[in-house]
Structure formats: C-alpha cells, structure tokens
C-alpha positions in Angstrom: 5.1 -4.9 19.2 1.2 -4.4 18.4 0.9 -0.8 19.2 4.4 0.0 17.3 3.7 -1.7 14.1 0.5 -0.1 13.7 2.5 3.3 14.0 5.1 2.3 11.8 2.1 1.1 9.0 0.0 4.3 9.0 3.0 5.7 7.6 4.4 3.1 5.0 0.9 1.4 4.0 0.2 3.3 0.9 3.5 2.8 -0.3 2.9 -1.1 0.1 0.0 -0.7 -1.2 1.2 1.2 -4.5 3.8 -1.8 -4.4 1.7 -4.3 -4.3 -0.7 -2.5 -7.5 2.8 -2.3 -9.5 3.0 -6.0 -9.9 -0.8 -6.4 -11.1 -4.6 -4.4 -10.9 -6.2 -5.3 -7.5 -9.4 -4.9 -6.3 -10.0 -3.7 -2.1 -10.9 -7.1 -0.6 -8.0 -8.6 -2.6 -5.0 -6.5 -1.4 -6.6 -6.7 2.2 -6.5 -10.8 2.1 -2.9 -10.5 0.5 -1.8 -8.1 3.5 -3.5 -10.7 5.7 -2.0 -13.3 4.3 1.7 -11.6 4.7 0.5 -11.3 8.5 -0.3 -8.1 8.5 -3.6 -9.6 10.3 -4.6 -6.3 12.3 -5.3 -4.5 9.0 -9.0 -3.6 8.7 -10.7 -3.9 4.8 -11.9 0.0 5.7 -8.5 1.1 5.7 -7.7 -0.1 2.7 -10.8 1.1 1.1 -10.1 4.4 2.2 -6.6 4.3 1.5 -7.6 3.7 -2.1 -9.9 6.8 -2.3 -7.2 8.8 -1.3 -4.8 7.4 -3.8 -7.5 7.4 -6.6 -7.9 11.4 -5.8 -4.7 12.0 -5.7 -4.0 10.1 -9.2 -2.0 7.3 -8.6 -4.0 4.8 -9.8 -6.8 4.0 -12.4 -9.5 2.6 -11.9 -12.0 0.3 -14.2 -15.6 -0.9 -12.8 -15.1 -4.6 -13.5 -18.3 -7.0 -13.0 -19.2 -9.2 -10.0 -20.9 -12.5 -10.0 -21.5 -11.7 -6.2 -23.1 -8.4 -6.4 -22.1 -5.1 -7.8 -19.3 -4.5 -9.8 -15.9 -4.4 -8.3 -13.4 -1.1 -8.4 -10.6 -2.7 -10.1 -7.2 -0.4 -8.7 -4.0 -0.2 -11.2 -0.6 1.8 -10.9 -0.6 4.3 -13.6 2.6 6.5 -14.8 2.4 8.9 -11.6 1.4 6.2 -9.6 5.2 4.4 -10.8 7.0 7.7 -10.0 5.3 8.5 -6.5 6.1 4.4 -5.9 9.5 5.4 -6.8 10.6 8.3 -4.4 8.6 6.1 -1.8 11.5 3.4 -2.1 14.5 6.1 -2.3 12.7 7.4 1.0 12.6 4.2 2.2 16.1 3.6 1.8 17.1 6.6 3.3 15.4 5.7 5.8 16.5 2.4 6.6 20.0 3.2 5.9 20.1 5.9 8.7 18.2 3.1 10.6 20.8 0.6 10.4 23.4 2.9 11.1 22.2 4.1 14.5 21.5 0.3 15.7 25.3 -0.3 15.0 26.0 2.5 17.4 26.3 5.2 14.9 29.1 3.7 12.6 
C-alpha cells in the first residue's frame, strides 16, 4: 500500500493541508507532526514546506512572521477568504470523487 498512498497524497495533500489551516494558523513543522501523528509517517517536512510556498503564491493563505525562542522567527500559515473557497470546491471534488468511487466497488450500482 506504500507506493499507492503516496500517489493518492500528491494529489489530495494541499487540500488536507488547506483543511487542516481552516480549523487554526499553523506553522510548517507543526502540520508536518500533526500529519505524522494521523500516520501519515512517510510525509517529509520539505514537502510541506514547499507545499506551503505554492499555496502562499497562489493566495490561499496568509502569512505573519511570528517570533521563535529557538531561532528565527516562524512563518505562521492561515486560510484566508480564497483560501475557504479553493478548500471548498476541493471537498465537492472530493465527493465526486468518492461517490463514483463507491459506486464502481459495488459493481457499478
């Protein structure tokens, strides 16, 4: 199941991601240890971080520089308004999806 999971994530992480920012602001290592601790343990912190680029470019998210007692300050990630409505069509999508899915595995009913 490894390989296959994997697949399947590339595909739906930045929606969990965007899920996971609409309940509260996260920061990289944060949403990483939550994925981890959901056992999604094969998820490297440079995916995340470069997930979050992407979504910061495209606009989904805001972002506030938030200080560190360990270091540098930390890029504090939060779901803004087109953040909520990308988040949204992701879940109609999804349940189109697994509609269909569901629908094949009972032979097509």
């Amino acid at each position: 199941m490894g390989k296959q999971l994997t697949e399947m994530l590339k595909g739906t992480l930045e929606g969990i991601v965007l899920a996971i920012l609409s309940g509260r602001p996260a920061y990289g290592y944060e949403i990483t240890a939550w994925l981890r601790e959901q056992g999604f343990s094969d998820i490297a912190e440079g995916t995340i971080y470069a997930l979050l680029v992407r979504i910061e470019q495209r606009g989904l998210v805001d972002v506030e520089k938030v200080p560190s007692e360990k270091g540098p300050p930390r890029k504090v990630y939060s779901l803004n308004a087109r953040g909520r409505e990308y988040l949204e069509e992701f879940w109609r999508t999804w349940s189109f999806l697994t509609e269909r899915l569901e629908q094949l595995r009972e032979g097509g009913k």
